[in-house]
N, C-alpha and C positions, 0 to 999 in steps of 0.2 A: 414412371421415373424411378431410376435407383436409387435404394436409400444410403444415405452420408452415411449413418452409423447402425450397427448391426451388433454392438454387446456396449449392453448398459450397464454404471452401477451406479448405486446409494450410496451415499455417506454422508451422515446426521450427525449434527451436533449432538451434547448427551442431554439437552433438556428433555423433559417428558412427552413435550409437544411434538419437537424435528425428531423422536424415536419414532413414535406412533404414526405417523403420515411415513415414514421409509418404512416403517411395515406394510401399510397399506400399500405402498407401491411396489414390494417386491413380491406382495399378494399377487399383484395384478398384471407385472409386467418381470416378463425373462431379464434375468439379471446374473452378472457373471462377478468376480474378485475386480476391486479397481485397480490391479495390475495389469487384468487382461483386459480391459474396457478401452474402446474406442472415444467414450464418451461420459462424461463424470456426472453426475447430480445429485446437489450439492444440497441438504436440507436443515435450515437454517439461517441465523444474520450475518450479516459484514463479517464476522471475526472468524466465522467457521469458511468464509469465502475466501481470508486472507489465508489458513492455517491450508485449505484444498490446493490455492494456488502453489503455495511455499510447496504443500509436502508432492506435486505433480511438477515439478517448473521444470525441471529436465524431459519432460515427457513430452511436450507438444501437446498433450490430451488438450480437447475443451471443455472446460465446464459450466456447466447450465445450473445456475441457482433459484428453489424457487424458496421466497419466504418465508419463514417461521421462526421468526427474530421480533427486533421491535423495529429496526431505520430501515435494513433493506436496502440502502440504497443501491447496491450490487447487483441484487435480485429479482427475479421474477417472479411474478405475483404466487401463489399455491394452487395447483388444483390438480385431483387424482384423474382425471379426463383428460383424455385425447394427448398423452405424454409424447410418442412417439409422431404426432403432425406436428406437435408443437418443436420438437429438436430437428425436427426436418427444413422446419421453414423459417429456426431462428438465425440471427444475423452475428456474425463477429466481428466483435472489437479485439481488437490486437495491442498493449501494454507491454512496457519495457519496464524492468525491477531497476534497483539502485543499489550499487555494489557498495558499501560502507568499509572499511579500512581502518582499522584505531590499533595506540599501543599505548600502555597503561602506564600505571609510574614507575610500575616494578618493568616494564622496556618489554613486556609480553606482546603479540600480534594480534591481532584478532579480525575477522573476517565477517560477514554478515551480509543479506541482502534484502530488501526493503520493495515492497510494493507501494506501499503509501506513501511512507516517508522517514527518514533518518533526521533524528532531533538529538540535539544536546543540553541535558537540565540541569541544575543544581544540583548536590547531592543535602545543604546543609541550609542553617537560616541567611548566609552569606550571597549574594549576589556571585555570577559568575562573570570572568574578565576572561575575554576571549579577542585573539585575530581572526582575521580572514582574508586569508588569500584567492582567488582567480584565477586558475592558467599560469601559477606561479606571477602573478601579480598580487600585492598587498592593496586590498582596497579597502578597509577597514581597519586601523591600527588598535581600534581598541572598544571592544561592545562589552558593557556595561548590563548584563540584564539576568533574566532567571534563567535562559536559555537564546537555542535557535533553531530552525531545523528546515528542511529542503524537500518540498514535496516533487513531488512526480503530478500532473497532469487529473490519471484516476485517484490522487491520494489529496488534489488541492481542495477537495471540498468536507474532508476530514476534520483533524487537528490543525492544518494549516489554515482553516475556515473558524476553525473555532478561534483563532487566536489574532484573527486581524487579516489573512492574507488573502491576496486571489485569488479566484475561480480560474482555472485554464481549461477551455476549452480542449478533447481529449485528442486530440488529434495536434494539438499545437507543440513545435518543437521546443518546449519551453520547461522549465525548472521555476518552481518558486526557490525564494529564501528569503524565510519570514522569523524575524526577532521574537521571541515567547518574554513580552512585560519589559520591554525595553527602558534601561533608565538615564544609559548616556548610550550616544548621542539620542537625546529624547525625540526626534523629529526624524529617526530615522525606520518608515516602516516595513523597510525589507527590500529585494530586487529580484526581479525578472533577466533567469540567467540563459542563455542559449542551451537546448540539451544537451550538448559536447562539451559542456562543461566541467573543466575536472576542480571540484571545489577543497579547500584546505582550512580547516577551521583548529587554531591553533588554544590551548588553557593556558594563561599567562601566570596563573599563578597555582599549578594543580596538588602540590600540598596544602594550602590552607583554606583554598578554595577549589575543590573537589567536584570531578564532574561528572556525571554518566552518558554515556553514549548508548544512543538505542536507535533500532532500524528494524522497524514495524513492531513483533515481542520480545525479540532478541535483545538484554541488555546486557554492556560491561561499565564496569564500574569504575570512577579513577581512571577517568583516559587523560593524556597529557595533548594527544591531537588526532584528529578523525579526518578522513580524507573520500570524500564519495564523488560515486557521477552514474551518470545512465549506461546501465550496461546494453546497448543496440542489441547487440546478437543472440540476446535472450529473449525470445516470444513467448507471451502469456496469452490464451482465448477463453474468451469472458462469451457465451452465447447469452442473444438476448430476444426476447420476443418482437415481431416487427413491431417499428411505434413505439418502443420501450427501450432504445439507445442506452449507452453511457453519455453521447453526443446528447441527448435528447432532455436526460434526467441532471444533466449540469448546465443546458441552457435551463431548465426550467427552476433549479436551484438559485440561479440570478436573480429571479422575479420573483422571489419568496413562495 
């Protein structure tokens, strides 16, 4: 059978651990610049798998992460054996980023895109006073809380999990958007928005209550209103060993 890919490369977080395991593998296996690779591998946690995606997202590459983190949830387990069966016969998941939109108080623009998720915090000890609009519909005239923020699918079982919100299934054409410590309306804990969604999240009051806008590390600071949605025509590929899903590791995230 012909093999998928035919030029490898490394790229490791700088902990001392994800150095040494990419040494050992470029020991042991032909490895090229990841400009010229076919195929990425990725050594390290979640954060080094958000920073591979961002800095490849125009590239189509795939990338194959294996663990050397602490959650992993991204990841494939570690091992310097059998590299090359193992990118052969892994499976791909396909993710869509989230293009974030904001303008500050000084009327600056600003641009950004989100794997996980685009959230809006507090900057101060003051609660934030926010709208939300829909599809140019107001559904929200007034949230009260520390924050909000809008996960993606691969990004619901993040900070959107940490903070109250659902699990989606990765394949579901779906958007969280989940309240961070909500204080008015107190019973309100988030919604289930269609992925076509073009959402608009308005600061009602962004001089005295000051906000930041962020979308995955990317942060601005003082936004007056942030505007996101799923960017469709952008592919991301996540290789994963058979058995070892995104699909698999967020059902299994449900059952504790």
């Amino acid at each position: 059978m012909a093999r998928r890919f035919h030029k490898i490369a490394f790229v490791a977080s700088p902990t001392p651990g994800s150095r040494e395991s990419a040494a050992a593998l470029m020991r042991r296996y032909d490895h090229v610049a990841p400009e010229d690779a076919d195929v990425v591998v990725a050594l390290g946690g979640d954060g080094l798998m958000l920073q591979v995606l961002h800095r490849f997202m125009a590239s189509g590459k795939p990338i194959y992460g294996m663990n050397r983190g602490t959650v992993g949830f991204l990841m494939n387990e570690f091992r310097e054996d059998m590299l090359i069966e193992r990118l052969e016969a892994a499976h791909r998941s396909v993710i869509h980023p989230l293009i974030m939109e904001a303008e500050d108080v000084e009327g600056r623009r600003h641009t950004a895109q989100a794997i996980n998720e685009v959230y809006m915090l507090r900057q101060t000890h003051q609660t934030a006073k926010l709208r939300i609009a829909v599809d140019g519909h107001e559904r929200l005239p007034e949230l009260i809380a520390d924050g909000v923020l809008c996960a993606t699918p691969a990004g619901s079982t993040a900070y959107n999990l940490s903070v109250g919100g659902p699990i989606l299934p990765l394949n579901a054409q779906l958007l969280a958007l989940t309240p961070i410590s909500a204080f008015r309306p107190r019973r309100w804990r988030g919604a289930l928005l269609p992925s076509y969604a073009h959402i608009r999240i308005e600061v009602l009051d962004p001089d005295h209550r000051p906000v930041a806008a962020v979308a995955d590390h990317t942060e601005f600071r003082r936004v007056r209103w942030v505007e996101t949605r799923l960017d469709q025509a952008t592919d991301l590929v996540i290789l994963h060993d058979p058995g070892h899903s995104l699909d698999e590791r967020i059902l299994r995230e449900q059952f504790g």
